[in-house]
N, C-alpha and C positions, 0 to 999 in steps of 0.2 A: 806748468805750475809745480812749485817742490811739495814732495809727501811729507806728513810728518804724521804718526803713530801714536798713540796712549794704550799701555796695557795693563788692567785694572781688574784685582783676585781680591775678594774680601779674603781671603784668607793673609794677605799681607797687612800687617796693620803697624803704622806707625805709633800711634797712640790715641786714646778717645780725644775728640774736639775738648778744650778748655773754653771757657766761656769770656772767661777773662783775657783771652787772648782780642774778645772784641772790645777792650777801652778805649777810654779818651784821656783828655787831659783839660782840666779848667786851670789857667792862671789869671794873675792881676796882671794881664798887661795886656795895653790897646785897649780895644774894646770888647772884652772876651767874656767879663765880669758886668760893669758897667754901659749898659742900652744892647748887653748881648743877651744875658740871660736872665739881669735883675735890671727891670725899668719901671721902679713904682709909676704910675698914671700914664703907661702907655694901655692902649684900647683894649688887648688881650688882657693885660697883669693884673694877677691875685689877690686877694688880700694880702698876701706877703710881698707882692712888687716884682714875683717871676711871669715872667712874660710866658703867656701859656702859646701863643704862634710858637714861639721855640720852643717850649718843653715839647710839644705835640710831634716837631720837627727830632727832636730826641729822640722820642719812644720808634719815633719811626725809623734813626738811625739802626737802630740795636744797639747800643750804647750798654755795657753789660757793667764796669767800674771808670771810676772818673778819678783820676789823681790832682791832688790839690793840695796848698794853694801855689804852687809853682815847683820848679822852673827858679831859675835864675833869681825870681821874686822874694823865696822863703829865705834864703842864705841872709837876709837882711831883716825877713821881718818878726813882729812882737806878737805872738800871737793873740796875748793880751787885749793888745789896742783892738783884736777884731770883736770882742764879746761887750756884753753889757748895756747900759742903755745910751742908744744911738748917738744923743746930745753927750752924752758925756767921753766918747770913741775920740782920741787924740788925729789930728790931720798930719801925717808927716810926708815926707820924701821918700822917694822911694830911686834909689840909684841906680839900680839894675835898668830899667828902661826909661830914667827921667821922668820921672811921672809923678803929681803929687797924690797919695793914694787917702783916703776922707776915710776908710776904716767905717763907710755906710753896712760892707758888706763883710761877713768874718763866718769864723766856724760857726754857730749857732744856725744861721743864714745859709750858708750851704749845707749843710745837715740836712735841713727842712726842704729843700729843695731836690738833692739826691734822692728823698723819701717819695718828693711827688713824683721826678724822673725815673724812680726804682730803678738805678743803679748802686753798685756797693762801692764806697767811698775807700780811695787810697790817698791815707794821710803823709804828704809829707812834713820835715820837721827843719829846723834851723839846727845846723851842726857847725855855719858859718861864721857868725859873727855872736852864735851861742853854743850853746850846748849842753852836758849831761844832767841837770838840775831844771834850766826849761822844758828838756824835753819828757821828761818825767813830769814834773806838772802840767806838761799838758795832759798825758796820758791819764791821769788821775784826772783832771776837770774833763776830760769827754766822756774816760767810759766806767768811772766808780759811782756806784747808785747812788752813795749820800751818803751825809753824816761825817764828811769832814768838811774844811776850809773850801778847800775846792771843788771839790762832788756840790757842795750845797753852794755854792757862787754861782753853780750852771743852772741849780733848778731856780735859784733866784733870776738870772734870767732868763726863763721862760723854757728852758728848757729839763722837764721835769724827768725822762727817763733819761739814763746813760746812751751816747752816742754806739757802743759797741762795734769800735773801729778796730778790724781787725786786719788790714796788712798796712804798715807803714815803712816809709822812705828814710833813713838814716843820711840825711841832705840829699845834696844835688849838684853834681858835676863838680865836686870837688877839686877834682885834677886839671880844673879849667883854672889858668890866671887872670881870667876876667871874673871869678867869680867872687864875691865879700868871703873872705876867710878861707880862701885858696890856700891847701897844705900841700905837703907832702903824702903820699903814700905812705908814709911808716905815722906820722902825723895823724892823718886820717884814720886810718886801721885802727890805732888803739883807740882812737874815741869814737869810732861807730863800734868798737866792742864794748869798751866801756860801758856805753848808751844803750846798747842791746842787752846786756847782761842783768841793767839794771832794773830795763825794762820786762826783760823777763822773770825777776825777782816778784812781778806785781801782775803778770800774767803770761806764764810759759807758752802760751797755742797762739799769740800774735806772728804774725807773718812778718817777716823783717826783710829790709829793701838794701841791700850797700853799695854803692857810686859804685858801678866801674865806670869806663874810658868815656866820655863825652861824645868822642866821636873816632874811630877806627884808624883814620890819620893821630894822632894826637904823637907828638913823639916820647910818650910814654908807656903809649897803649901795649899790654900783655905783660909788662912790669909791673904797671900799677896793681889789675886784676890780681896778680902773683902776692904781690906783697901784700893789699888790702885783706885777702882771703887768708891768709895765713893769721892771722891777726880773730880773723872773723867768722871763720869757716864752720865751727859747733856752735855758732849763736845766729847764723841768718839762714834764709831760707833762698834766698836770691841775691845775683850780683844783677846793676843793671847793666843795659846796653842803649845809646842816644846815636840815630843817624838823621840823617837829611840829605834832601838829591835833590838838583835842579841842571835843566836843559844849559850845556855851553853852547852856546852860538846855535851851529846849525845842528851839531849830530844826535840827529835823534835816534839811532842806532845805540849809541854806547847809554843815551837817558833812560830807552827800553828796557837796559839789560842792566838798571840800576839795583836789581837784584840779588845780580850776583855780587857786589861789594856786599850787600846782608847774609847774603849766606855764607860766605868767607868769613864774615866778622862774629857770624851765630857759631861756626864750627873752631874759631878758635878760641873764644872765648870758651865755650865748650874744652876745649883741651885745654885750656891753663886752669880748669876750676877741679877738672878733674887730676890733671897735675898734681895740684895743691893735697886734695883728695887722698892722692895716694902715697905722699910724700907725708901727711898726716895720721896713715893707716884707717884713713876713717874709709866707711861704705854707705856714708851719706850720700846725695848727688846735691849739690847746688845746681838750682835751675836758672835760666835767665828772664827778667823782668824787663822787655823793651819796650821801656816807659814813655819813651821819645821815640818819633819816627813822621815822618811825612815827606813829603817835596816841598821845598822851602827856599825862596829865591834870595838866598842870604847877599848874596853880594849886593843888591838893594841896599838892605837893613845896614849892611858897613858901609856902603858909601854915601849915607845918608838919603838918597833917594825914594821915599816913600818909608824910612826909618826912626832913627829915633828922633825927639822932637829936640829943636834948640833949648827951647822955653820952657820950663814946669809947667808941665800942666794936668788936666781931671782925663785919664782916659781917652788918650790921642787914638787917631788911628793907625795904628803900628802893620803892619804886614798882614795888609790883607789881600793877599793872594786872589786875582778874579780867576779860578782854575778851569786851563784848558781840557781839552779832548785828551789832547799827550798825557796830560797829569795824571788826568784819570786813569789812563791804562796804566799808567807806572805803580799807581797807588793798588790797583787792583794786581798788581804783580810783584811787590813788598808782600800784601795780605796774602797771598797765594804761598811765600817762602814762610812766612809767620808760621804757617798752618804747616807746611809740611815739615817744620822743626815742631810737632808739638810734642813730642817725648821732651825736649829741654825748655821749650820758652813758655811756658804756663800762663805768664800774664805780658800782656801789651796796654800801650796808652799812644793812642794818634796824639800827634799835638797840631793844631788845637779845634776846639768842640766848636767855640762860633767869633766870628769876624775876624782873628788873627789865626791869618795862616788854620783855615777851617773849613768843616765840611759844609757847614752851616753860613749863612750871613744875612745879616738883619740891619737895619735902618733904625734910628731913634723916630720914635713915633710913626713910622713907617712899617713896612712889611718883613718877613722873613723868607729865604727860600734855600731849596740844594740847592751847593755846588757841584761840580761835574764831579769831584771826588766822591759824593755823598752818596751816590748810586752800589761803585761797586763792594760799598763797606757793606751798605742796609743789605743790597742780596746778598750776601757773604755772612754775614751776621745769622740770618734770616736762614736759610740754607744748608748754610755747613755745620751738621749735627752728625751726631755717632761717633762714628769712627775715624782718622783719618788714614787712608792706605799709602801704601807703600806700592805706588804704580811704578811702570817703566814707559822710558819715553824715548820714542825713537827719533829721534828729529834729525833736518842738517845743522851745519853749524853756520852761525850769522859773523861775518868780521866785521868786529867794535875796534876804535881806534883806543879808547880807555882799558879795555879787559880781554882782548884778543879776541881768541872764536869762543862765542856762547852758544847754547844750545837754540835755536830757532825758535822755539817755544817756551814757554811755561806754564805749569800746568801740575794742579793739586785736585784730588777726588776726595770726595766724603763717602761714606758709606753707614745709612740708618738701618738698622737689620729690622728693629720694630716697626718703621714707617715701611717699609721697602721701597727704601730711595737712596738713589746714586746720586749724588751734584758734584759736575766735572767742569772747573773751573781753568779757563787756560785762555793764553797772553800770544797772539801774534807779535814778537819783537820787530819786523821787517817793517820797517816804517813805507816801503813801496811795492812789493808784494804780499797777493796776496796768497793764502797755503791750503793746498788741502788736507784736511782732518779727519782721521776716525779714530776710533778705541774699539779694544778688543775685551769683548765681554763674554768669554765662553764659560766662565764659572758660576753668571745666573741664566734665566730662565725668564720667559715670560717679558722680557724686556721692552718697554714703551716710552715711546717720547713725551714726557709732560708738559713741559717747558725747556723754550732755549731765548735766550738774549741776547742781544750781543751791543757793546755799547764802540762804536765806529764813527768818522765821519770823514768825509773829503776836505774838511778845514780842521786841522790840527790843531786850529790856536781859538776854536772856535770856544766862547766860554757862557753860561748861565748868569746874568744880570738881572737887576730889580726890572727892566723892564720887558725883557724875554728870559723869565724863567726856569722855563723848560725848552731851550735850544739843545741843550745835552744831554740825552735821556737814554739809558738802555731798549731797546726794539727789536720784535720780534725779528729771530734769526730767520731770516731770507730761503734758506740751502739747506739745514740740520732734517736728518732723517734718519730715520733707525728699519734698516733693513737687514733681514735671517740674526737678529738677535746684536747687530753691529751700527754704532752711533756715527755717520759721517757727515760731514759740512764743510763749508768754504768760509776761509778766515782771511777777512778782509785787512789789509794791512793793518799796522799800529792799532788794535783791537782786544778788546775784554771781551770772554764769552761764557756764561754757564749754560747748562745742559741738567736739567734734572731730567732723571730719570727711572720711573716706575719698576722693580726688581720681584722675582721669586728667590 
């Protein structure tokens, strides 16, 4: 069996945990919105029509902000049509995923909804098919108290304090030519400064969002970021960053090590923003916001197979992912790199919260439950508090046919000095061996095993359904044991594993 090492000093510190690095993402499409999270007269739903099986199913995520109302969705939409009263909410189309959208459910609606979920809402804006005039009123009708046109339209409907939304999106994947009002780079830049400038004229402490690259492939990617930021670089606070991975065929080797395309895509974006940075004399840093991120079986969604609908219609079911065993571990080894960039990427949004491509999935008039995703987010969420360290990791190397040799592991540690707890989060990539494990902890004291989990199975494809549940669950680790002050176990192939750990 190959060894593989973790060496772990509080006194190495990457940066403290951000919170907001545990979002999500609500959009208008499929059923994400509609019989996901708002199903007036289903058994659970509110008086407002939120289905409380899923808000419940939330809270237990860790779900910290939620970006909204898209994705792909906002480049096109009014945000108008979403306020006011119900009957009077215009019915239009909606291009981006074929879909006719009824305008049942809008800002006011999710507002009220984030409040019961207690997450902090990330507004995005239409910069596609609008721009610097809408997006300023909307800013004015969420979050100015009253006594103009707009502040007083909100409390007229029903919404009597200001929203006080405070980080928003300057659109969405601009650089995509699939997207409504696809520019250019030099296009874009001046009107997300534009729109930023403006917006800061009416409130300078907003947290500002601007499109980078859709996706790391993109053949514009590290041009665009370059050109957008020069444009934008003393009015935002964030560039973003959008990936997605999915299993080719059989290699589950290179899906494992889907991480390492995020960490390559974190470290240069990183260096083009800093670039930018220094080429402007400034000693700001723009951090990154990876707003977008999950496993996502796109080739489906394009070749129509379980994608977009022929036919207009109310909330199809768009890419709902039934996630495997594999998935999970991938997912819990994205959140693992998330966390050990936490000096640059500040804020994340999984896409998406429930039924498209989600952690969550729910039935109309039926049940909700995890998916196998849903596991390594909530203890990751839940867990990784304080600090994040700056461990070293000895591992061997794995050959991917995608990324050449990766490191056999992966693996990110917390460190709560208050609570005295260690949580050491790590990924066996080896989809058929399995590894043995320890870390070296000679810089505390007192060291105890609290908990370890480990989420594993002998069927890789095996996945959580309405009618078995809980087939995919995290379970206690088998082998973890902490002896003369050192954490070791047996890591079962293709496997997510935390280890907390009790510290002097």
């Amino acid at each position: 069996m190959q060894q593989a090492r973790v060496s772990i000093d509080p006194a190495f510190v990457v940066a403290p945990v951000n919170r907001r690095v545990f979002g999500s993402f609500v959009e208008h499409m499929g059923r994400c919105v509609y019989t996901g999270i708002f199903e007036p007269g289903h058994a659970t739903a509110d008086d407002d029509g939120f289905r409380g099986d899923v808000l419940d199913l939330v809270r237990e995520l860790g779900v910290t902000t939620v970006r909204y109302p898209g994705g792909n969705f906002v480049s096109g939409y009014k945000w108008e049509d979403g306020v006011g009263p119900v009957e009077d909410r215009p019915t239009r189309l909606d291009p981006a995923w074929r879909t006719i959208e009824t305008n049942t459910f809008g800002l006011n609606e999710f507002m009220a909804w984030a409040k019961k979920a207690d997450v902090e809402p990330m507004m995005a804006m239409n910069l596609g098919t609008r721009g610097l005039q809408e997006a300023i009123d909307l800013l004015e009708y969420a979050n100015h108290p009253q006594g103009t046109a707009l502040s007083d339209a909100r409390i007229e409907h029903g919404a009597k304090e200001p929203h006080g939304i405070r980080m928003w999106c300057l659109g969405n994947e601009m650089d995509g030519p699939w997207q409504l009002g696809h520019k250019t780079a030099e296009e874009y830049g001046r009107l997300a400064a534009e729109t930023a400038r403006a917006m800061r004229q009416f409130d300078p402490t907003l947290e500002l969002v601007a499109c980078g690259s859709s996706s790391r492939t993109m053949p514009t990617f590290g041009a665009w970021e370059a050109t957008v930021l020069e444009h934008t670089y003393d009015v935002v606070d964030y560039i973003s960053a959008h990936a997605y991975y999915q299993l080719d065929g059989t290699d589950h080797a290179s899906f494992l090590a889907s991480s390492v395309d995020m960490d390559r895509f974190i470290h240069q974006v990183v260096a083009t923003a800093d670039h930018v940075g220094a080429r402007l004399q400034s000693d700001k840093k723009v951090n990154i916001s990876f707003d977008e991120w999950n496993v996502w079986y796109l080739r489906e969604l394009q070749s129509g197979q379980g994608g977009l609908p022929e036919d207009w219609t109310v909330a199809p079911r768009t890419s709902e992912e039934a996630y495997t065993v594999l998935d999970a571990v991938v997912v819990g080894s994205l959140l693992i790199t998330l966390l050990r960039h936490a000096d640059r990427v500040t804020a994340a949004s999984q896409a998406q919260l429930v039924n498209t491509i989600s952690s969550i999935r729910s039935e109309p008039n039926g049940p909700a439950w995890r998916q196998s995703i849903f596991h390594p987010f909530a203890l990751m969420s839940k867990h990784a508090t304080g600090e994040v360290l700056d461990l070293r990791l000895d591992a061997p190397a794995l050959p991917t046919a995608k990324y050449g040799d990766v490191p056999l592991l992966d693996s990110v540690a917390t460190y709560d000095a208050g609570e005295g707890r260690v949580a050491v989060f790590v990924v066996n990539r080896d989809p058929a061996q399995a590894v043995s494990f320890s870390t070296g902890l000679r810089a505390f004291t007192g060291v105890e095993l609290l908990e370890a989990v480990v989420l594993a199975d002998d069927d890789l494809t095996a996945a959580n359904t309405q009618d078995d549940p809980d087939r995919v669950v995290p379970r206690p680790h088998p082998s973890a044991a902490v002896t003369d002050g050192a954490l070791a176990a047996e890591l079962p192939p293709a496997s997510w594993s935390m280890f907390l750990l009790g510290v002097q």
